[in-house]
TORKOL-4160 file (C-alpha; in steps of 0.2 Angstrom, whole numbers, padded with zeros to 4 digits, m for minus):
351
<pt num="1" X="0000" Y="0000" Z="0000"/>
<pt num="2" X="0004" Y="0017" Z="m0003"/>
<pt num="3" X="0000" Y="0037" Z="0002"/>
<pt num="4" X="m0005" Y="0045" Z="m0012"/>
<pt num="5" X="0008" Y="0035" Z="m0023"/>
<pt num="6" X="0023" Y="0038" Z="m0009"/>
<pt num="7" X="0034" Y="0027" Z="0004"/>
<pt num="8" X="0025" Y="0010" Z="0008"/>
<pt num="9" X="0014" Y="0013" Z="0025"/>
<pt num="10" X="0017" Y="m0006" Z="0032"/>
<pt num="11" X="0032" Y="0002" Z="0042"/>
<pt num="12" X="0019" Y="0013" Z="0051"/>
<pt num="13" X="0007" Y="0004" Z="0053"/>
<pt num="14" X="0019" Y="m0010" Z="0062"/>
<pt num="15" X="0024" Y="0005" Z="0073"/>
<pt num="16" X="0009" Y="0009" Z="0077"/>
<pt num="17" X="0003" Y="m0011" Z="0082"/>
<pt num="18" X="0019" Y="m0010" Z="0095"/>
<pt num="19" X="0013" Y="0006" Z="0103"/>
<pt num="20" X="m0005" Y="m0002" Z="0105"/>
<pt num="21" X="m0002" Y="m0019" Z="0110"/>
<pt num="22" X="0010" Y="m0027" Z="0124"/>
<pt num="23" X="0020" Y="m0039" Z="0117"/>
<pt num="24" X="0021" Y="m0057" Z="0125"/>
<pt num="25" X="0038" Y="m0062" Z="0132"/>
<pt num="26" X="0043" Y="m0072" Z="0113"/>
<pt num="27" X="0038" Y="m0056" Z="0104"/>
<pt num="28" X="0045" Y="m0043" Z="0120"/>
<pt num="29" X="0062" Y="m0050" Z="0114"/>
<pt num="30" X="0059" Y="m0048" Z="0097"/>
<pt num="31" X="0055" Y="m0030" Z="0101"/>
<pt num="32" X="0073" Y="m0030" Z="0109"/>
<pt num="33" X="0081" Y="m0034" Z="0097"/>
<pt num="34" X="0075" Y="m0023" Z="0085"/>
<pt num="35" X="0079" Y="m0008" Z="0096"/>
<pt num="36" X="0092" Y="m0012" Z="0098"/>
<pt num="37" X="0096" Y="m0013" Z="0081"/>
<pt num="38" X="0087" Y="0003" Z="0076"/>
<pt num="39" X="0097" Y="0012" Z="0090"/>
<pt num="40" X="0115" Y="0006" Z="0083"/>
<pt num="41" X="0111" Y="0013" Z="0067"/>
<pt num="42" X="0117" Y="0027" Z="0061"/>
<pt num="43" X="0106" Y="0043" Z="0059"/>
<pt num="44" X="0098" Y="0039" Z="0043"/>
<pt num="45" X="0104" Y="0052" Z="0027"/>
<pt num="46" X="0094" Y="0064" Z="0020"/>
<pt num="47" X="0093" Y="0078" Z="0009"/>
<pt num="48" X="0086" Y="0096" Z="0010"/>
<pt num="49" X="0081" Y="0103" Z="m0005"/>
<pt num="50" X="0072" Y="0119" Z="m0004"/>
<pt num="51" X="0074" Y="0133" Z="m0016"/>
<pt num="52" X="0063" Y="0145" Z="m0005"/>
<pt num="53" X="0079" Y="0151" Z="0010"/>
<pt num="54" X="0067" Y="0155" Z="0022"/>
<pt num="55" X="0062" Y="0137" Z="0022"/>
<pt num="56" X="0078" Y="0131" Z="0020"/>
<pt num="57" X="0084" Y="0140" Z="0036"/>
<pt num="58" X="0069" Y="0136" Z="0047"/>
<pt num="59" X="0070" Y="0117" Z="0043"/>
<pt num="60" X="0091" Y="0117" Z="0043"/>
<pt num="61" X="0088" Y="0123" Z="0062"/>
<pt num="62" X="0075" Y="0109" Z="0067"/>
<pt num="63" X="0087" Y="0095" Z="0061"/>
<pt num="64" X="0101" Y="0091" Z="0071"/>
<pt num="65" X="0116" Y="0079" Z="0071"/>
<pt num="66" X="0107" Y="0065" Z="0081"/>
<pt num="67" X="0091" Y="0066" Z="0073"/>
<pt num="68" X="0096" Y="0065" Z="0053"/>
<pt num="69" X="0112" Y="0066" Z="0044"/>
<pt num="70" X="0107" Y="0080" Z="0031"/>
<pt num="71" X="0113" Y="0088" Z="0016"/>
<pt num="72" X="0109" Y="0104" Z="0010"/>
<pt num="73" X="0107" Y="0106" Z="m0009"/>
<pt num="74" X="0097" Y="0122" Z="m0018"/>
<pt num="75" X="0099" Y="0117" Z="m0034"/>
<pt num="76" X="0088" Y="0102" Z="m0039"/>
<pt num="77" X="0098" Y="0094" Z="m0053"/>
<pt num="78" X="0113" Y="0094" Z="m0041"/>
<pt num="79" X="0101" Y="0083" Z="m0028"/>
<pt num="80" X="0097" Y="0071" Z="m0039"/>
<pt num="81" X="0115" Y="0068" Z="m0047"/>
<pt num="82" X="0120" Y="0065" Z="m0026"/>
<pt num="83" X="0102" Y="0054" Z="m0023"/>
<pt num="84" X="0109" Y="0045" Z="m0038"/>
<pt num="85" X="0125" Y="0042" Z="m0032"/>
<pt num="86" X="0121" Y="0038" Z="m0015"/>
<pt num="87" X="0103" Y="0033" Z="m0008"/>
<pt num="88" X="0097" Y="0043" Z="0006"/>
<pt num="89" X="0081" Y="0037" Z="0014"/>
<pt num="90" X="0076" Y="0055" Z="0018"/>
<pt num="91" X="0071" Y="0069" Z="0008"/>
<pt num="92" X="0063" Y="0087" Z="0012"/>
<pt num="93" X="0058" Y="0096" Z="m0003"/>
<pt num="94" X="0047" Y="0112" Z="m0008"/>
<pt num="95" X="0049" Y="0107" Z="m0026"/>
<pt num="96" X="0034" Y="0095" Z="m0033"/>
<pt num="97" X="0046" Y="0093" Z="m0046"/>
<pt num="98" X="0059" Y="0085" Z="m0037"/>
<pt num="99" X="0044" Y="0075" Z="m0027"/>
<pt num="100" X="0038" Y="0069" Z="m0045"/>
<pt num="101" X="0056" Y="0065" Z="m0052"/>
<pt num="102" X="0061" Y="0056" Z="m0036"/>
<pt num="103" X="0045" Y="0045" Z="m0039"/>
<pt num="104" X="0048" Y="0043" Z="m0058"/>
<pt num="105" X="0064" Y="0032" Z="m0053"/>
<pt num="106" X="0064" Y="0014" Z="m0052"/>
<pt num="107" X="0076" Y="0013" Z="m0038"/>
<pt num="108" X="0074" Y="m0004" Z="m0027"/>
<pt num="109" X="0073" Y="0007" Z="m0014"/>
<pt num="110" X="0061" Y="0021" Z="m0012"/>
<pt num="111" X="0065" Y="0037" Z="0001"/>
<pt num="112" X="0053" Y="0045" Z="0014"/>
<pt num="113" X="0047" Y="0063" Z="0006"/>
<pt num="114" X="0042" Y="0076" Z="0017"/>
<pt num="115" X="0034" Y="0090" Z="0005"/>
<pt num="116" X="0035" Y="0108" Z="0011"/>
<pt num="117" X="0018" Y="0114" Z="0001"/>
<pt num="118" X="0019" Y="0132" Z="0000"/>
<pt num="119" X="m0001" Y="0137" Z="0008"/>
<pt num="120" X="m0005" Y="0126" Z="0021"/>
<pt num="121" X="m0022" Y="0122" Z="0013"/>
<pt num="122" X="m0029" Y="0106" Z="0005"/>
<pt num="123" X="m0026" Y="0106" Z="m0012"/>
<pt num="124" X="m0008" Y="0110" Z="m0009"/>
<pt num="125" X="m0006" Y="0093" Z="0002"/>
<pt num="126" X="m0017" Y="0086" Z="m0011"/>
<pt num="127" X="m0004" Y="0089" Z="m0025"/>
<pt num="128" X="0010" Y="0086" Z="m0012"/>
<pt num="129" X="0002" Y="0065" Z="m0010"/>
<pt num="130" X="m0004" Y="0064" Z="m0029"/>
<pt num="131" X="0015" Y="0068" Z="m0035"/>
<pt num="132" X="0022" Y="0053" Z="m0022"/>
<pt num="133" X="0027" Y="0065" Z="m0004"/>
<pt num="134" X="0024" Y="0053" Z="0011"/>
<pt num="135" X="0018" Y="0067" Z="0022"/>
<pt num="136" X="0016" Y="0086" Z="0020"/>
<pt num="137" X="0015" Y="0104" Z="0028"/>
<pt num="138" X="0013" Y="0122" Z="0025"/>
<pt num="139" X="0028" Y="0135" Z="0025"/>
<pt num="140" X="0019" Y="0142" Z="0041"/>
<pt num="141" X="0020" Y="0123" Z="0048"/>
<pt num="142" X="0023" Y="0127" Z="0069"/>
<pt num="143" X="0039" Y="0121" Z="0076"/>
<pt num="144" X="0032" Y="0108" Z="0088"/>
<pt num="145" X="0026" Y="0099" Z="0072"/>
<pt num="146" X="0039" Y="0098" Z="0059"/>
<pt num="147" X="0049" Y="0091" Z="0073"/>
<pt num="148" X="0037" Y="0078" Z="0076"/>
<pt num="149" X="0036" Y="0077" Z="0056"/>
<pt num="150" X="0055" Y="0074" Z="0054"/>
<pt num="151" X="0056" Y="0062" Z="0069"/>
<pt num="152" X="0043" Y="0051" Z="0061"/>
<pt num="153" X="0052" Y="0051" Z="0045"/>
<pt num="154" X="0069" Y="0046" Z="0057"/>
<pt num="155" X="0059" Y="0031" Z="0064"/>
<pt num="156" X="0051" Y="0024" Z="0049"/>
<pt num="157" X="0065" Y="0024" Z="0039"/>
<pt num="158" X="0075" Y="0016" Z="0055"/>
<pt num="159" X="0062" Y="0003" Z="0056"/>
<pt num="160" X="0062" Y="m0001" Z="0036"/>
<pt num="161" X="0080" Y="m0002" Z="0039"/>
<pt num="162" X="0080" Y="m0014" Z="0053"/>
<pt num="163" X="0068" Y="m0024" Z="0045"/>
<pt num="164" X="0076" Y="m0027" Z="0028"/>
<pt num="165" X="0091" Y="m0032" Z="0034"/>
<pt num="166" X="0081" Y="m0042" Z="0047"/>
<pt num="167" X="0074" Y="m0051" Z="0031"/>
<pt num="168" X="0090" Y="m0049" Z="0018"/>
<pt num="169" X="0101" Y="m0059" Z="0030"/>
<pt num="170" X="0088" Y="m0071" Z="0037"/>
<pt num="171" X="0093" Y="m0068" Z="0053"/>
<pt num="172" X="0075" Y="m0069" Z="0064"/>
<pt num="173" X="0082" Y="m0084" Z="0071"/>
<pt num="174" X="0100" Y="m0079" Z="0076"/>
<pt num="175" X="0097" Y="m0064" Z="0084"/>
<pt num="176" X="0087" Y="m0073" Z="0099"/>
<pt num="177" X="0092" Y="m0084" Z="0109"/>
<pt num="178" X="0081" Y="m0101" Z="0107"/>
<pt num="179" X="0082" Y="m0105" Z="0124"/>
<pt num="180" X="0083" Y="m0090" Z="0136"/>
<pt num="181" X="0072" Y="m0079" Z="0124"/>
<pt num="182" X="0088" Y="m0066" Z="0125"/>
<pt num="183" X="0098" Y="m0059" Z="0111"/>
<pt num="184" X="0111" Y="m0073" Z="0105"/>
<pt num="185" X="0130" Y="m0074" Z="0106"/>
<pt num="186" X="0127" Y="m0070" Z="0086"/>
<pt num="187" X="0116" Y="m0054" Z="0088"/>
<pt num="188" X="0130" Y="m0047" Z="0104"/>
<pt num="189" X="0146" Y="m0050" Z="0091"/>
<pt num="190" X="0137" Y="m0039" Z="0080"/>
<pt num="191" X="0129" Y="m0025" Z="0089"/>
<pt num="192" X="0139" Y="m0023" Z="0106"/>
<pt num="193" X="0154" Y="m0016" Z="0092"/>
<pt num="194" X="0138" Y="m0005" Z="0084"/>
<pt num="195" X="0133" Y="0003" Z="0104"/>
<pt num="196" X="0153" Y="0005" Z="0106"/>
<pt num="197" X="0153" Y="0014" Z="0090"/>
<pt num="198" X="0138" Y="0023" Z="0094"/>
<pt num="199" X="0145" Y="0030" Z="0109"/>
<pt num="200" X="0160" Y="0038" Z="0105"/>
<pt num="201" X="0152" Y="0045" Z="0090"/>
<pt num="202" X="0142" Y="0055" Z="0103"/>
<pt num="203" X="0153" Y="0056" Z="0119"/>
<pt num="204" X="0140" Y="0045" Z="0128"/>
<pt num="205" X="0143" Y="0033" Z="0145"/>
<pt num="206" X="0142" Y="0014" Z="0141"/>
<pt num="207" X="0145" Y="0001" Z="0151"/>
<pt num="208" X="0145" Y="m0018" Z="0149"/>
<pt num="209" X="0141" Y="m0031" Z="0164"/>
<pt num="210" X="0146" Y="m0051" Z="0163"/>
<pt num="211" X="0134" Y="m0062" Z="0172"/>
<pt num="212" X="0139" Y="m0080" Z="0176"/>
<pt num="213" X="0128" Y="m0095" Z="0188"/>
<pt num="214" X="0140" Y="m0099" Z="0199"/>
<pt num="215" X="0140" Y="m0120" Z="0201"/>
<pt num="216" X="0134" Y="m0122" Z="0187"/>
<pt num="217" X="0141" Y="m0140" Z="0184"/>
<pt num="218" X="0135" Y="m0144" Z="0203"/>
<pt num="219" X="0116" Y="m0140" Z="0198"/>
<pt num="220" X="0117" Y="m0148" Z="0181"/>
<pt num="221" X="0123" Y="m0163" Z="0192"/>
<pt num="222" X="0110" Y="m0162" Z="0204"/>
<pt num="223" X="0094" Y="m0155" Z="0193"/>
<pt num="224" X="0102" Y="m0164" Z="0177"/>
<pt num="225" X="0100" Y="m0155" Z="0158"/>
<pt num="226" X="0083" Y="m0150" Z="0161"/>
<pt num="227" X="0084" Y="m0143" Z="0177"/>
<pt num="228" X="0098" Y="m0134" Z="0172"/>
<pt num="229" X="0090" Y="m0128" Z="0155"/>
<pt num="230" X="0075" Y="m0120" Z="0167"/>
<pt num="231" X="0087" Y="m0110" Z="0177"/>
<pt num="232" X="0095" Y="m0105" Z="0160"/>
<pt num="233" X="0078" Y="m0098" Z="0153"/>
<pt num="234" X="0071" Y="m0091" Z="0171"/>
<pt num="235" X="0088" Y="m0080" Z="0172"/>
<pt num="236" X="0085" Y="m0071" Z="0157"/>
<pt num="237" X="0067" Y="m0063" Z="0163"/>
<pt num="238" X="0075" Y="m0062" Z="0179"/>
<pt num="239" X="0091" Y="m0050" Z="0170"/>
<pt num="240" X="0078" Y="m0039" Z="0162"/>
<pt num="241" X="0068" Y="m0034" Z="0176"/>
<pt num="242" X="0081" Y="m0024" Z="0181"/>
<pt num="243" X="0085" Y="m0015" Z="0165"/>
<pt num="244" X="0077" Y="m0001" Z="0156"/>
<pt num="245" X="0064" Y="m0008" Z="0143"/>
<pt num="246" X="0069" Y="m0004" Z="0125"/>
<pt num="247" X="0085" Y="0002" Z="0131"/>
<pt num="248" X="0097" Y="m0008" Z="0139"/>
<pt num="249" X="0099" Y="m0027" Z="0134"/>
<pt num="250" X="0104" Y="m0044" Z="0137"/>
<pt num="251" X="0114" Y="m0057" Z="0127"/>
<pt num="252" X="0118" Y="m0076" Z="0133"/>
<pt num="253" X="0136" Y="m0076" Z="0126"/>
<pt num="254" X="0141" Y="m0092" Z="0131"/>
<pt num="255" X="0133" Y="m0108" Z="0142"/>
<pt num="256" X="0128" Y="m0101" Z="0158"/>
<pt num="257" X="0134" Y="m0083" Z="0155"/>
<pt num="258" X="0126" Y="m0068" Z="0150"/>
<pt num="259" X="0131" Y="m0050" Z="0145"/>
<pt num="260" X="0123" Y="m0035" Z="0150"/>
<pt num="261" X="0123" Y="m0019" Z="0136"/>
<pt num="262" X="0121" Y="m0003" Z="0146"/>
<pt num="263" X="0120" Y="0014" Z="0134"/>
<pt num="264" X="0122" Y="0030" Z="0142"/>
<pt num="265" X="0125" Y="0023" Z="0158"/>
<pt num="266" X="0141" Y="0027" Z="0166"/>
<pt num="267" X="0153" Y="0018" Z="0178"/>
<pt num="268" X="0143" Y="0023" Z="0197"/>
<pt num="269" X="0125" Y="0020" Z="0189"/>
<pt num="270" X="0130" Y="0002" Z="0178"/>
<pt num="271" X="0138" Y="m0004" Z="0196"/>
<pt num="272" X="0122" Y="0000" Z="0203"/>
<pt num="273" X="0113" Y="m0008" Z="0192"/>
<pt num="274" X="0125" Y="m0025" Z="0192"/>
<pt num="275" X="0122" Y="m0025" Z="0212"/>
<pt num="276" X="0103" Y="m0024" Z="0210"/>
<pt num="277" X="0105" Y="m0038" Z="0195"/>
<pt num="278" X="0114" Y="m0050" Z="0208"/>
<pt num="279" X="0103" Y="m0047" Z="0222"/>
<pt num="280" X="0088" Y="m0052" Z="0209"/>
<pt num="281" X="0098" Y="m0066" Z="0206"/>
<pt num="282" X="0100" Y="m0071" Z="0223"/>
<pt num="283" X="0087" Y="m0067" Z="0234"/>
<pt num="284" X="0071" Y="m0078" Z="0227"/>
<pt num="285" X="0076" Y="m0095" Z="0223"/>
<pt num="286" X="0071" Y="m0103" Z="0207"/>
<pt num="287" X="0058" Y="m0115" Z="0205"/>
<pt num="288" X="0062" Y="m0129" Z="0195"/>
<pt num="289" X="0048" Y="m0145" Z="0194"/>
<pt num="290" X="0039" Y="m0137" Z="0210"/>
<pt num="291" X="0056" Y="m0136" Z="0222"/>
<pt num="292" X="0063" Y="m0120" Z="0227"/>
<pt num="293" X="0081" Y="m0121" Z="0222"/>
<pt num="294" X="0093" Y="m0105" Z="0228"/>
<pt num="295" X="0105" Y="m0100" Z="0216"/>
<pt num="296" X="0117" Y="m0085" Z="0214"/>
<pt num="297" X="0128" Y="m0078" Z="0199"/>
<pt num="298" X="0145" Y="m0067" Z="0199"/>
<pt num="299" X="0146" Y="m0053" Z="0191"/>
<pt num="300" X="0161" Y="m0042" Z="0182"/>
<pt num="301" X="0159" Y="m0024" Z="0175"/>
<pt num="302" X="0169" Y="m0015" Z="0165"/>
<pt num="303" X="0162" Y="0003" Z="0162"/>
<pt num="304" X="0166" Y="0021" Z="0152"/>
<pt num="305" X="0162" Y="0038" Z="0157"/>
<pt num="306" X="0163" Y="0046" Z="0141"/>
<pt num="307" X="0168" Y="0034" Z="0125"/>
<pt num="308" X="0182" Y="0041" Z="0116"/>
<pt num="309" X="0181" Y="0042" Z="0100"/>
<pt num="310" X="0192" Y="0034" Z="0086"/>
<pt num="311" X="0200" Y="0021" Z="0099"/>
<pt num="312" X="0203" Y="0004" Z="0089"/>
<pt num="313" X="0198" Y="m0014" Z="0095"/>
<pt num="314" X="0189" Y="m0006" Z="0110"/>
<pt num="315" X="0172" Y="m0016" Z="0113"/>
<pt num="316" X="0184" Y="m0033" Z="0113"/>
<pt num="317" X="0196" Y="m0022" Z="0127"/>
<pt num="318" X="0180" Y="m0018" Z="0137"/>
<pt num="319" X="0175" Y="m0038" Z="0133"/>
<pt num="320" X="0193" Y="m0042" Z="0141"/>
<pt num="321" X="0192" Y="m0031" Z="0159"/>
<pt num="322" X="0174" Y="m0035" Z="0162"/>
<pt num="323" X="0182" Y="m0053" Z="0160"/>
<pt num="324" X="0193" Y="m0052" Z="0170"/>
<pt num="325" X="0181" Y="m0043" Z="0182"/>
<pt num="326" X="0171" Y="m0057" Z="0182"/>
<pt num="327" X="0185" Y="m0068" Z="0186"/>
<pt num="328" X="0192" Y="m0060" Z="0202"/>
<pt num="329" X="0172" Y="m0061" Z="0208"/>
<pt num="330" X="0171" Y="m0080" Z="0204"/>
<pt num="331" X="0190" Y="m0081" Z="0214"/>
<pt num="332" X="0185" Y="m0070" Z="0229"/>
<pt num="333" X="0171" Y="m0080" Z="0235"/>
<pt num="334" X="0157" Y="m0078" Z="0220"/>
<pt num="335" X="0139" Y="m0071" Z="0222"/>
<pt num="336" X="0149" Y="m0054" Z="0220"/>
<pt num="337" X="0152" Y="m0038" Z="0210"/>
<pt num="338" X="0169" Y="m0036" Z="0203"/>
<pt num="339" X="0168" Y="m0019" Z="0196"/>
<pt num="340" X="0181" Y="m0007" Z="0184"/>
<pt num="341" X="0183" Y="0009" Z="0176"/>
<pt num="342" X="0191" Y="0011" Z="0161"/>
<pt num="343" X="0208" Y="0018" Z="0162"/>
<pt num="344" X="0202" Y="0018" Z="0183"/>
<pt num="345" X="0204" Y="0008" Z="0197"/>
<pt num="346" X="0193" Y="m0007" Z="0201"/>
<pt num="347" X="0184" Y="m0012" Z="0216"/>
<pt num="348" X="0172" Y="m0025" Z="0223"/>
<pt num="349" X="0157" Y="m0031" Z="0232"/>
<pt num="350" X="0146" Y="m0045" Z="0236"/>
<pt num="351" X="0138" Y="m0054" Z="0250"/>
């Protein structure tokens, strides 16, 4: 389907299902996932093209680094010899020219086209959909609305992103794990080096935790396989009870341990959250076939204040210390927080 000959609506309309309805615990994960994935992304490209200045000063203004990577072009022929030569998925135009030639191309790939009409009446948005724009405004459009217009052409063309190559690499199985109903080993060699590079693009905190059941041999041994399959799947809700929904995520890395992905978060705040993870952990036993069974996990931190950018290999360096981490809290006695900063000193606690 299409609006008024433009960008496919299905994106929209799959955002819009997700704001209505709560997902279940298989399709919660699958949500995950796909933030995450939509997060790590780059801001999508775009173009400005707007031969009225005015315009083109007022929008330039709304649009900043985090929100699209945009181009300014005047001249029209000049902004199709660059759509030509690289795809952006975003355009802004006043021209219903360039809306019609942009349109008129049989590219596999189709951008998102916000039209600048210029009266803010029907038969201008009229003309704006009948030539192929997704959306469109008046030159007198209020701030407050052409930002909300531009973010909804940043998370549609975001989410069409995600999805294709969600569906181009066949990877709807991969990215979760089948048993926890985390994100896979798979999924967490891809995107934890994506959040790295995310963070140092903007200066932003990350932190990563390691989580690993301690004994996990001894209650294998005394549950067998399925036993220890259940206290596999329960830790995973148990992880992100504690996180931030659509935010931070969780990845099972290995056979009984996890990794935490914290964005934003810096070093006092992520060892907060690895002591509140390790008291959840601890403090209600599992059930496993009807029998309380008490288990604990260690834990090792590795966290950034500020990522710096243009540091090589970093996501496997902050993999290595949270290691280690994780190891000097399995040799001091597990059911603990081994915690360091970057480039800082390191600490621990547990009980």
């Amino acid at each position: 389907m299409r609006t008024g000959g433009g960008h496919t609506t299905l994106v929209q309309r799959v955002l819009e299902r997700r704001a209505e309805t709560p997902p279940t615990a298989h399709e919660g994960t699958t949500a995950a996932t796909i933030a995450v994935m939509a997060r790590v992304l780059p801001p999508p490209k775009a173009l400005l093209v707007c031969q009225d200045p005015q315009v083109r000063q007022e929008v330039e203004r709304r649009i900043t680094a985090d929100l699209l990577d945009v181009e300014i072009v005047s001249d029209e022929s000049e902004a199709l010899r660059l759509f030509a030569a690289e795809f952006r998925p975003v355009i802004v135009t006043d021209s219903l020219d360039m809306v019609r030639k942009l349109r008129a191309r049989r590219d596999k790939r189709a951008p998102f086209i916000l039209f600048i009409a210029e009266l803010d009446e029907a038969a201008e948005r009229e003309a704006g959909l009948a030539a192929g724009a997704d959306q469109c405004v008046g030159h007198r459009v209020s701030v407050r609305e052409l930002d909300a217009r531009l973010a909804t052409a940043r998370r549609i063309t975001e989410l069409e992103n995600v999805l294709r190559i969600t569906l181009a690499e066949n990877r709807n199985l991969s990215a979760t794990d089948d048993l926890t109903r985390v994100a896979s080993r798979r999924f967490f060699g891809k995107h934890f080096p994506r959040e790295v590079a995310r963070a140092a693009r903007y200066g932003h905190a990350l932190s990563l935790i390691l989580c690993d059941i301690d004994h996990f041999s001894k209650i294998n041994e005394a549950l067998g396989h399925p036993g220890g399959d259940e206290v596999l799947r329960q830790l995973g809700p148990r992880l992100q009870q504690g996180l931030r929904r659509g935010i931070d995520w969780v990845a099972r890395i290995g056979g009984e341990e996890f990794a935490v992905v914290l964005p934003e978060t810096p070093y006092e705040a992520a060892l907060g959250v690895a002591r509140k993870l390790r008291g959840g952990v601890s403090t209600e036993p599992f059930v496993i076939e009807s029998k309380k069974v008490p288990i604990t996990a260690s834990f090792g931190l590795c966290g950034l204040d500020r990522v710096p950018a243009g540091e090589r290999h970093l996501a496997s360096r902050m993999m290595k210390i949270a290691d280690a981490a994780l190891y000097r809290s399995k040799q001091d006695g597990r059911n603990r927080v081994t915690a360091t900063v970057l480039k800082g000193a390191a600490g621990s606690s547990g009980t």
